[in-house]
N, C-alpha and C positions, 0 to 999 in steps of 0.2 A: 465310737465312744464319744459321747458329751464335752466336751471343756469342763472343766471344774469352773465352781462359782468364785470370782475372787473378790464378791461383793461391787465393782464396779457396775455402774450404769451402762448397758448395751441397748444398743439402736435395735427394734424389732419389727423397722417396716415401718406401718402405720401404726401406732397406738392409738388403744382405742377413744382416749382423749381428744384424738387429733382428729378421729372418723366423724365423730360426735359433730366438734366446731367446724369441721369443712361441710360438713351436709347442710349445717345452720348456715354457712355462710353462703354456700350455695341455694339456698332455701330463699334467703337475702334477696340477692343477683336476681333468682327465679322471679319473686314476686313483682319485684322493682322492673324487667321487662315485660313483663305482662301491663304494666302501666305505661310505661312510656312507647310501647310499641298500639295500646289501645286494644288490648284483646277484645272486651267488650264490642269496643267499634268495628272490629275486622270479623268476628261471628255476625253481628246484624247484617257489614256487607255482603259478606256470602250469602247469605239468606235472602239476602234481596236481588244477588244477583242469580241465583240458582233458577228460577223460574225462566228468565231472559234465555242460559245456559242450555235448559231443556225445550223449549219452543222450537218447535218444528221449521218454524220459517226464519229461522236466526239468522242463516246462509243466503236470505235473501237480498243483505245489503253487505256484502261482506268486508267495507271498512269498518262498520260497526260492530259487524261478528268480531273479527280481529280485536278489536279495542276493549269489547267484553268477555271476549275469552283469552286476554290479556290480560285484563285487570284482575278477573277470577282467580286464575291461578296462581297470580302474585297473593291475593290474600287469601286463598286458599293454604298457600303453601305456610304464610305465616303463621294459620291460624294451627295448621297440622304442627308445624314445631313446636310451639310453644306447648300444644298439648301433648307433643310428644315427649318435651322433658319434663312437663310436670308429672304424667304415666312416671318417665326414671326414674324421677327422684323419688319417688314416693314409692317405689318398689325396693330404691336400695335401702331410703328410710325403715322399712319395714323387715329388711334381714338385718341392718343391726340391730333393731328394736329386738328382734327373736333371738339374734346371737347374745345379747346382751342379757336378756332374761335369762336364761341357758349358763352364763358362766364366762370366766375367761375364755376357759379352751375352746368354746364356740366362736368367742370373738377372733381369737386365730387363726380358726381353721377360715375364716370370712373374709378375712382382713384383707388380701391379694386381689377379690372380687372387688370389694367396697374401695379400695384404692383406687381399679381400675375403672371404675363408674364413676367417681367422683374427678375423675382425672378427665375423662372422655364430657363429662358435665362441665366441665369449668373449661373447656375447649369451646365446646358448641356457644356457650355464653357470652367467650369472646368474642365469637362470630353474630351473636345478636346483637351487641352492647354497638359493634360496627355498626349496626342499622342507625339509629339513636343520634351519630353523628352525621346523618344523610339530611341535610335542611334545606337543602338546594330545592328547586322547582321543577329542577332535569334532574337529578343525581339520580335519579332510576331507571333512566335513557339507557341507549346507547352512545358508542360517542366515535365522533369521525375525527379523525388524527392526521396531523403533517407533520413532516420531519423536512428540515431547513440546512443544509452544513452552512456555516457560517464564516468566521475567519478563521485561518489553518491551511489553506489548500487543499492538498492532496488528504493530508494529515483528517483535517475536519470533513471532509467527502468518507473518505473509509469511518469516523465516527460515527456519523451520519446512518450508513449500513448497522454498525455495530447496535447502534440504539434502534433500528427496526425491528433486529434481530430481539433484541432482550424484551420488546413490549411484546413481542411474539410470543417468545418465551414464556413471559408474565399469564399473558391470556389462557395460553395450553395448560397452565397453573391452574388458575379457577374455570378449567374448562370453557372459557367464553370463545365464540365463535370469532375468527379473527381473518379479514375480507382485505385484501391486498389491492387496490382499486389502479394506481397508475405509481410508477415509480421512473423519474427521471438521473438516467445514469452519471457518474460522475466522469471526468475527462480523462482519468489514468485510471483511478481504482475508487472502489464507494458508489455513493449516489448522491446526486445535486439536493435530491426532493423524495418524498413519497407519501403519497395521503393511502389511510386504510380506515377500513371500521373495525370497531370493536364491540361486539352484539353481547349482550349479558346483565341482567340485574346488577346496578350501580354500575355498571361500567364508566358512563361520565363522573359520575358524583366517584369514582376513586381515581381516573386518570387527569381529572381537573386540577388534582393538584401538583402534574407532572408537569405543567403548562406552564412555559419558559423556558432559562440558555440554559444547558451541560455541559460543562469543563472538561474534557480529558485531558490529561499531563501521561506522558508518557518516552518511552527509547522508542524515536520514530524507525518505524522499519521501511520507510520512504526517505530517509535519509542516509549516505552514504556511510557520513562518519556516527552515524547510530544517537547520536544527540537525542535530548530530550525537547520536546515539541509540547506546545499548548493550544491545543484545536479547539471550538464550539460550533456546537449542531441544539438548533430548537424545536420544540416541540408544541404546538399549536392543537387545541381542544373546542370540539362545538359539540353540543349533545344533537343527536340525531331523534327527530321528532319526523316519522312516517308522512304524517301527515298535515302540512304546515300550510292549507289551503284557506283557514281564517286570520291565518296572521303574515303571511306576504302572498305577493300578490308577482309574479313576475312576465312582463310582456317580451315573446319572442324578441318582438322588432326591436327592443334593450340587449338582444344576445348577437355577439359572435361566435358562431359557431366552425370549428376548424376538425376535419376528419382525418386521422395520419393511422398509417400502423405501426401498431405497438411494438418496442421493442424495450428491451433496457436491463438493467441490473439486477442483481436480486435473487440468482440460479433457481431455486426451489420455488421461492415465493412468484413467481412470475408465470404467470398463464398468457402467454404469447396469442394475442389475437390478433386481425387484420381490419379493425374495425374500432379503433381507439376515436374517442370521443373528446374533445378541448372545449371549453365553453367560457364564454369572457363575456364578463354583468358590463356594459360599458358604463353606466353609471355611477356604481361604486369601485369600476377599477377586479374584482373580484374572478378569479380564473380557478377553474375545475376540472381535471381531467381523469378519466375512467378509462381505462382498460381492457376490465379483466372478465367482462363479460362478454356473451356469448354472439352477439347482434349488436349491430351499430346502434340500433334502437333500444335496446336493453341500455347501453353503454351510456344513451342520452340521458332516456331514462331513471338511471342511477345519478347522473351525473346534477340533474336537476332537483334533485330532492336533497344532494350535498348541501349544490348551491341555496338552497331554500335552508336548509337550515346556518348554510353562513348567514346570510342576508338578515337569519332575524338575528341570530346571535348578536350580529352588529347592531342592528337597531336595541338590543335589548342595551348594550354597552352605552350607544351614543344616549339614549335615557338614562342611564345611571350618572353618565358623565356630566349630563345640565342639570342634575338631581344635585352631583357632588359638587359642580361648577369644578370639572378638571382637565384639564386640556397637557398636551406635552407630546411629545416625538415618539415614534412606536422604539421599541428597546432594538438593540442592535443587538444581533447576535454574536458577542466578543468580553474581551474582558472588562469585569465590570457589573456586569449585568447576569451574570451565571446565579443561579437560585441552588444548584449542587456539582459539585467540585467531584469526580474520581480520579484519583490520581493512583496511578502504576509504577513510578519510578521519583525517586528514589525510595520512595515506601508504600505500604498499600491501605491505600485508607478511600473509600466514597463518605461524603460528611451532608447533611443538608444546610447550606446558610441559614434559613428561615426558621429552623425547628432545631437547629442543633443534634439533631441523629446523624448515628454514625455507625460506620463496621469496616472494621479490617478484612472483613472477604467480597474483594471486589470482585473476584471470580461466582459467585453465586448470584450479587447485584446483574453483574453484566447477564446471565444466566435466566433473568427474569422473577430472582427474589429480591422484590419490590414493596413488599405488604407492610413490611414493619413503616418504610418510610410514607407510603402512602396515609399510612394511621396518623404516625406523628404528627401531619399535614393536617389531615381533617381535626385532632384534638388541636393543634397550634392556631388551626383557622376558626376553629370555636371558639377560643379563650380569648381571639384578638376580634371579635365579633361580641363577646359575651357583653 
């Protein structure tokens, strides 16, 4: 039986008031990416590159097969999205336009669908609106990662582990391909180091902004009397460019090269080989070592394309710096200098210094839910660029 009516106002879901302004507003969002992502310009590119795509002798150079059936289906794929929400919306538009014509009780019976399409639309949007803040030159890279424990001890070694772990985490998130290259063990418990890639649209342009110290505070459980402890482990970012043969240049007889086998920390992540690869730039100081591949030669091989993308990385830096005229001491991994604080004991809080974001569930951060703060970073690094 019904509720009687006792003249108050009850919530009924979505009203249709609401279905109405959220379609418009998403209608909004919709047109608004279609301009700043350049629909226009990303159809011509396809079309222009659709011919190259289809030519039979494409395989014939295949860094440039690579590069063009790279590029393809990045704007391929953008060009499909966008047309693919403009198809939704304009399908969900068009059942309330029918429910509405129809009557209330139409609208009703709709209302649960149109919810859920408008709800599913203003997700994916979020996900485009992320593109928009991608302005970097790399942000569509890949990106090669260190991890540094810092001061702490024992304490900052096992941090060290825990944040390889959560970028791990992070990556199996957006599905990005995540390459564990060499990881150096830490003395009791943890690891010293560990460089990996991170293979995936924006991958650099969202781990860029992870680039810096991490604080943990915590009940060290390396300590006897269980104290609380403040460790730091950093994390170091270069976008990874395939092919970096117009922009460094590097000569063997500049390399030390030192061949060990592999061992080290990491249980799961570690592909134990006997053919670990060290390579040290003497010029700049710069050292690389690779693992986790299959051949000593493989193992070079990767190792020198890191190296090629540190070396420009640097050069791009040291231009920036006689651009800015700015010179200073590399940051110390300690207190001080930490860019986000998680802290476990006496309360649970991860906080970012630079953006002010924050969340009480350190257990999800640590876990590899990263996205809110990575955002906060790229709108805080717009608005301090704007």
């Amino acid at each position: 039986m019904a509720p009687a009516d006792d003249g108050a106002p009850r919530p009924t879901g979505t009203e249709p008031a609401t279905i109405a302004e959220d379609l418009a507003a998403l209608r909004v969002r919709l047109d608004a990416a279609r301009k700043y992502l350049r629909l226009d310009e990303l159809v011509a590119e396809v079309a222009r590159l659709e011919p190259e795509i289809e030519a039979p002798d494409l395989w014939a150079d295949p860094e440039h097969a690579r590069a063009v059936t790279t590029a393809y289906g990045r704007v391929r794929a953008d060009v499909e999205m966008l047309q693919g929400l403009t198809a939704q919306l304009d399908d969900a538009s068009a059942l309330y336009e029918i429910a509405e014509a129809e009557g209330p009780e139409a609208l009703v019976s709709v209302e649960g669908d149109l919810a859920g399409s408008t709800a599913a639309l203003g997700r994916a949007l979020d996900e485009l609106e992320l593109h928009s803040l991608f302005a970097g030159e790399h942000d569509d890279r890949d990106a090669v990662c260190e991890i540094h424990a810092g001061a702490g001890g024992t304490d900052a070694q096992d941090w060290a582990e825990m944040m390889l772990r959560m970028y791990l985490r992070w990556a199996e998130r957006r599905n990005f391909a995540f390459e564990l290259e060499e990881v150096t063990p830490g003395q009791e418990a943890g690891i010293l180091s560990a460089t990996f890639l991170v293979r995936g649209r924006h991958a650099y342009g969202m781990l860029n902004g992870e680039r810096g110290v991490h604080r943990l505070v915590r009940m060290s459980p390396f300590d006897s009397q269980h104290r609380r402890h403040t460790s730091f482990a950093s994390l170091e970012v270069t976008p990874f460019l395939d092919d970096l043969t117009g922009e460094v240049e590097i000569d063997e007889k500049e390399l030390r090269v030192d061949t060990y086998r592999s061992s080290g920390a990491g249980g799961q992540h570690v592909n134990v080989t006997d053919s670990a690869v060290r390579l040290t730039h003497l010029p700049t100081g710069i050292v690389v070592a690779v693992q986790n591949e299959r051949s000593q030669h493989q193992n070079k091989a990767k190792a020198m394309q890191i190296l090629a993308a540190k070396i420009a990385a640097r050069q791009r830096e040291e231009r920036r710096r006689e651009l800015a005229q700015l010179a200073g001491p590399q940051t110390e991994i300690e207190w001080g200098n930490q860019i986000r604080s998680y802290v476990l004991a006496p309360y649970q809080l991860v906080k970012d210094l630079r953006t002010e974001h924050e969340t009480g569930n350190v257990e999800a951060v640590l876990d590899g839910d990263l996205d809110a703060f990575m955002l906060a970073c790229l709108r805080w690094r717009r608005g301090t660029t704007a």
